[in-house]
ROVO-171001 format. One record per residue: x, y, z of N, C-alpha, C, CB in turn. Coordinates in steps of 0.05 Angstrom, whole numbers, plus 5000, padded with zeros to 4 digits. Glycine has a CB too. Example, Ala and Ser with C-alpha at 12.3 -4.5 7.8 and 13.67 -1.06 7.14 Angstrom:
<sites>
526448865156524649105156526449345156522649115181
525749555142527349795143525850015157528249885114
</sites>
This chain:
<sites>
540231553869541231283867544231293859539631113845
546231073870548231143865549631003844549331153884
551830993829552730933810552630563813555531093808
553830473844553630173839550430153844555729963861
547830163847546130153846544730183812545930303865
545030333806544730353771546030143768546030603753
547530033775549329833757548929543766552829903759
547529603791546029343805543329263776544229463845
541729503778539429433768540029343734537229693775
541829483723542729393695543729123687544629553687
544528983712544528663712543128493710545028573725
540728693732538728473748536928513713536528613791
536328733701535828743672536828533661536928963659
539228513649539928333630539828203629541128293623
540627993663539927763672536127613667540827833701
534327823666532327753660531427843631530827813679
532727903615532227953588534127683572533228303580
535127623586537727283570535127193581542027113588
535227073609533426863612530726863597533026843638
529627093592527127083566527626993548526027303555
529727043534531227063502531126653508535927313498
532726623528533426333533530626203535535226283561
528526253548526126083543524626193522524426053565
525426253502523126363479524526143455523226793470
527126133464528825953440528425703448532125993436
528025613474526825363478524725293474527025283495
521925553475519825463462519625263426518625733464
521125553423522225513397523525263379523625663398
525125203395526324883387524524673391528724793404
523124693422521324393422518824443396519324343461
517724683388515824723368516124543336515925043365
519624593341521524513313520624273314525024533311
522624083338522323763335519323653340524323613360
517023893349514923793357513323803335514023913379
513523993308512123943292512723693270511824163284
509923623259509923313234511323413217506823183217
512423183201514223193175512723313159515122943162
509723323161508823543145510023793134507223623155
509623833163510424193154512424223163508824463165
514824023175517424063167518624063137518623883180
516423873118517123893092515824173071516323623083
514524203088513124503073514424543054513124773088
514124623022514624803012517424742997514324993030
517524413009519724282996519124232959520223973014
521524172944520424102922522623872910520024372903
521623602900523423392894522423362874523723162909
525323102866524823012837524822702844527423122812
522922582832522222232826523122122800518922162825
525222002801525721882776523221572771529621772777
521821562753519821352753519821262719516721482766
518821072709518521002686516220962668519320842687
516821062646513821172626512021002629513921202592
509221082620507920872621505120902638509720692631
504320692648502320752668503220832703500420482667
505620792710506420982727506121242719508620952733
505721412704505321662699503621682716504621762675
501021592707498421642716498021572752496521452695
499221402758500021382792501121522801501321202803
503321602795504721852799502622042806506321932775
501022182784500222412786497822482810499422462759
497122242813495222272845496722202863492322082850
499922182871501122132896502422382898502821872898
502822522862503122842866500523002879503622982835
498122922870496423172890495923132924493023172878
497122862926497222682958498922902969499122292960
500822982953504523062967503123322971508423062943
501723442951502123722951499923862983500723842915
497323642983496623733008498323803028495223593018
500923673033502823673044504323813046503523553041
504223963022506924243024508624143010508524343055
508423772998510923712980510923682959511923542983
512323872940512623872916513523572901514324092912
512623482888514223292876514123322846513323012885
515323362821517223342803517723002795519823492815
515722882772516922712764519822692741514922622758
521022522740523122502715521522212703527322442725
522022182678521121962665522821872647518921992654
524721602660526321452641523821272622528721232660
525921102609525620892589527720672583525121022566
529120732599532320472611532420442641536020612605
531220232644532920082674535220222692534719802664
537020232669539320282673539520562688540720252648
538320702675537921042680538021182704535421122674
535621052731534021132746536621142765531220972752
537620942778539320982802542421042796539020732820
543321052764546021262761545321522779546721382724
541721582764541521882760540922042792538621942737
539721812809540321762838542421802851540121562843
544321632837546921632851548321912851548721422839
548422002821549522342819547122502826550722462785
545122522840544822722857542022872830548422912867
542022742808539822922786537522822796539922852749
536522652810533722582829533522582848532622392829
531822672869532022602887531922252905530722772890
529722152888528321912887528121802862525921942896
528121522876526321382845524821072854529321282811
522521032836520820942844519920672819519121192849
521020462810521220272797521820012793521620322790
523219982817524619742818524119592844527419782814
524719302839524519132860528618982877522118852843
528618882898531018902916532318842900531518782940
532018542891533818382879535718522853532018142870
533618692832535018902821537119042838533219072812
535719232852537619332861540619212878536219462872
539619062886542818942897544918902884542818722907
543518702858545118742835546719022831543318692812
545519192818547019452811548419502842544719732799
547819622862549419562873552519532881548719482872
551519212882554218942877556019112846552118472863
554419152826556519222802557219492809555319202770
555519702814556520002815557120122835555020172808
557019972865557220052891555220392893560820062897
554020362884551120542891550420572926547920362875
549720742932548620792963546620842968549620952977
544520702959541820712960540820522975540620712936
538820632980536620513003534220443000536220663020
532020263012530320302998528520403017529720092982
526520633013525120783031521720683047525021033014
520920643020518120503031517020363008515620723043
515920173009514720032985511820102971514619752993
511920112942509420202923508119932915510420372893
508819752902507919582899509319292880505919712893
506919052886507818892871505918742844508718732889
508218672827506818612798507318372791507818782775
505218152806506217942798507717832766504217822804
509817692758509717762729508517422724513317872712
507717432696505817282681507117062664504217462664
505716912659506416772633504216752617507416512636
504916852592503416882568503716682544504017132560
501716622532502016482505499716552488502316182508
499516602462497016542435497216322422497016732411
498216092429499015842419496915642440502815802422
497615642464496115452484494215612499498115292505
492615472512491415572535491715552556489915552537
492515282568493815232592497515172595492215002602
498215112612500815042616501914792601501015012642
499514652616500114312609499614252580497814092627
499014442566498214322538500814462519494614442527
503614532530505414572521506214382511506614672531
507614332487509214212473512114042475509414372462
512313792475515213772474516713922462516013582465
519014132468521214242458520314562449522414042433
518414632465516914822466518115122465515414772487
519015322451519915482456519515722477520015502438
520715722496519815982524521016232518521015912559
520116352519522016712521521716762555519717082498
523916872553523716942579525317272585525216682596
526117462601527317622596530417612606525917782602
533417702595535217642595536717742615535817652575
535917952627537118112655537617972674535518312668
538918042691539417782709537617742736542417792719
536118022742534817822761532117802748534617922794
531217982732528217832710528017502701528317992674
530817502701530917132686531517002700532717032663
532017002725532916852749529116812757535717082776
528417072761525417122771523516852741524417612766
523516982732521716792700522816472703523216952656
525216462709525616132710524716012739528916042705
524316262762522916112784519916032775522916302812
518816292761516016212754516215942741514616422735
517115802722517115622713517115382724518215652702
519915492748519415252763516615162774520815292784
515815392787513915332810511115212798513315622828
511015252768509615062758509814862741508315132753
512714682750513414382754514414392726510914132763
514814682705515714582677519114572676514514822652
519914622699523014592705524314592724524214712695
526314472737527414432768530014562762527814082782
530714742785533214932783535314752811532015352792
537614842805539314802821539314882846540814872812
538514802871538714922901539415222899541214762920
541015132888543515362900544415592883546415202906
542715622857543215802836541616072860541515682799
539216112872538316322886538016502864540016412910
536916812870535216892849535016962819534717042856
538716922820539617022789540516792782541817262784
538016592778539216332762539016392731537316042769
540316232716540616262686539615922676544416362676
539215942648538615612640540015452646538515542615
543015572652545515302657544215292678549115322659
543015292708542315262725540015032718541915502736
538614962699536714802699537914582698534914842681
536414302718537214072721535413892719538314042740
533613952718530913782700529113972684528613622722
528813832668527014012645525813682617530314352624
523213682631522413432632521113422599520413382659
520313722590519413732570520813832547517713832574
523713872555525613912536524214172522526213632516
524514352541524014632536526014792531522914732553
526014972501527715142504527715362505528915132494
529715522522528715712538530816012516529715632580
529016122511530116422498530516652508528716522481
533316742511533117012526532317182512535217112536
531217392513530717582491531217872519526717532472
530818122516531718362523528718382538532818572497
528118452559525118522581523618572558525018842607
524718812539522018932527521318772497522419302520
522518692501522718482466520918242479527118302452
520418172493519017942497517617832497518817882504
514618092511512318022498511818122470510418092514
513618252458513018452431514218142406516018852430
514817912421515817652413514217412410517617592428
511217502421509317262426509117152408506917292434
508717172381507317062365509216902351505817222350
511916942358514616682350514816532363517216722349
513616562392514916372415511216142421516416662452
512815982435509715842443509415912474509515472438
511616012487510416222509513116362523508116042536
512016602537513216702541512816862569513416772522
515416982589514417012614515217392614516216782639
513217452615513617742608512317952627512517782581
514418202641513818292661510918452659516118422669
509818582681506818792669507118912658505118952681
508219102665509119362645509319322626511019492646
511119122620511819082578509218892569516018842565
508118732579505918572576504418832578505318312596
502818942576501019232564501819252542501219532578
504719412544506319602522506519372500509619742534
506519092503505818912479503218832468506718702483
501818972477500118912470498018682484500918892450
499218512499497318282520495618412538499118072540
493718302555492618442578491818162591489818692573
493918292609494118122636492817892642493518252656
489918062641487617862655486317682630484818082671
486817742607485217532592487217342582483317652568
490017422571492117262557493917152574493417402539
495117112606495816982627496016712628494617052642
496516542628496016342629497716242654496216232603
498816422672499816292698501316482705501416012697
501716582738502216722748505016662771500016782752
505516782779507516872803506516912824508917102800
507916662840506416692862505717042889508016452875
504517082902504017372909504217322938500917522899
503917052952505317082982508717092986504416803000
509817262998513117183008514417222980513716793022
513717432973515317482939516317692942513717502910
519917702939521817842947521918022915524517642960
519418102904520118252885518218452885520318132862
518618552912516118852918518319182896516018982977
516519262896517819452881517719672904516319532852
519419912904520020112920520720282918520920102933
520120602935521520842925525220852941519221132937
526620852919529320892930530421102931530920772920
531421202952533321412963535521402963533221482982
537821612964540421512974541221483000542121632964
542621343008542221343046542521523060543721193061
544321743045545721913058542722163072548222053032
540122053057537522203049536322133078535522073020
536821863086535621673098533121813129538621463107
534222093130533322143156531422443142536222193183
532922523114531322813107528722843109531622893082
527822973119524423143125523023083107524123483125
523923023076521423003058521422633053521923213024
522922453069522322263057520222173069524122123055
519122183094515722063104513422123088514522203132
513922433092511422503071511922473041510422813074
514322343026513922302998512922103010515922282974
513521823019512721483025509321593034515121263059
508721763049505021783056503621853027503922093082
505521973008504722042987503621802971506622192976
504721562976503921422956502721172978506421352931
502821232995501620953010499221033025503820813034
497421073001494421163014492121022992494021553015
489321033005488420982984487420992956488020952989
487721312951487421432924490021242903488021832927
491821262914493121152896493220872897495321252896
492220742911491520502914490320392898490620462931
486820572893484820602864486620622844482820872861
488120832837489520872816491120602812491221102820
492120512823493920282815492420032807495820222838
489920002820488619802809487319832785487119722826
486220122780485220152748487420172723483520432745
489320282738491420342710492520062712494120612713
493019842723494019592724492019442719495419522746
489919412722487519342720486719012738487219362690
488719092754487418852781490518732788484618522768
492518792763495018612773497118792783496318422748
496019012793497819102809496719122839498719342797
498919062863497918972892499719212910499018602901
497519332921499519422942502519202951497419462970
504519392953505519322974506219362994506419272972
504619543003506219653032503319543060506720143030
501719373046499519283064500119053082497219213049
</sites>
């Protein structure tokens, strides 16, 4: 054989050793985009910023949800509002899992935060409580209300009020109304801000008071027997959700954290540890 002949066949080689190499890497790639976020998340491990309490205990079955999954999840556990989406924003969580929009927009609007919100956990209608009355109507002229002082909790607590006719708000105040916003108030009610967690831990000064779930437990009320009027649960822009930062918005582990908690084990869980007043929200 002669030299250009050897040098024929060492082409016609290479030429079919690329084109292998070239369809083995295309197997290869469609396998990539073809496999589930599952086991693209394999073996991932995150952190959930979430708040003490009976979220613990939800948490910990949307942790054994993740892990079938290959996804590690790592709770953090504040005890300030304030906490969860700084700790978001600098990058010390991956996630966090506590809050409803209207909050967040707020912060936001004040901190210019870049968060998103990923998939929704649930909603908690909030309550109105009293040990003074039993119903609404048997409130008092000049009746003292607690309500909580944050701005969209007390915007939220003075809608509840409204909606059961103990006070008419301004059109146009929208979700973060304050008392100056009240324009009828027929029973000459006065309305007390006190701090979220001071509020129901305030019952027994006030003749009622509108106090979120979470701190209504941690005060000691339960829901279902001391209530005396609720929040409405159709078209209520106060679903709570796991938040990401946007920049996250497309990463591999955010499906399977959101499948993590939007199933029905934790569904059970949320209804026993809440004990009926907590609602899906992602149904």
């Amino acid at each position: 054989m002669s030299l250009l002949d050897i040098a024929r066949v060492k082409t016609l080689i290479s030429r079919r050793t690329g084109m292998k190499m070239m369809l083995l890497s295309a197997v290869a790639m469609s396998v990539a985009f073809a496999a589930p976020l599952s086991v693209q998340a394999a073996d991932q491990s995150i952190k959930v910023g979430i708040m003490g309490g009976e979220d613990e205990d939800i948490w910990k079955v949307a942790i054994e949800q993740a892990a079938k999954e290959g996804l590690k999840i790592e709770t953090v556990i504040f005890n300030d509002y304030t906490q969860p989406n700084e700790a978001l924003e600098r990058k010390e969580i991956d996630a966090n899992a506590f809050q409803h929009e209207p909050y967040l927009n707020e912060q936001i609007k004040q901190q210019g935060y870049k968060l998103s919100v990923a998939g929704y956990t649930a909603l908690f209608p909030i309550g109105i409580y009293s040990r003074k009355v039993e119903k609404l109507e048997d409130l008092k002229d000049g009746a003292i209300v607690g309500v909580p002082n944050d701005p969209t909790n007390e915007g939220r607590a003075l809608r509840v009020l409204e909606s059961k006719g103990l006070i008419k708000l301004n059109p146009d105040a929208g979700i973060l109304a304050t008392p100056i916003d009240i324009v009828e108030n027929p029973k000459k009610l006065e309305i007390k801000e006190l701090d979220a967690g001071v509020v129901g831990l305030s019952i027994d000064d006030l003749d009622a008071a509108v106090v979120n779930n979470n701190w209504a437990a941690k005060s000691g009320l339960d829901p279902v027997k001391d209530a005396i009027g609720w929040e409405a649960k159709e078209n209520n822009p106060y679903r709570n959700f796991i938040a990401i930062r946007t920049e996250d918005k497309d990463a591999a582990w955010v499906k399977p954290l959101i499948a993590a908690f939007q199933n029905e084990p934790v569904k059970a869980e949320l209804d026993r540890a809440y004990k009926g007043t907590g609602i899906p929200a992602w149904e």
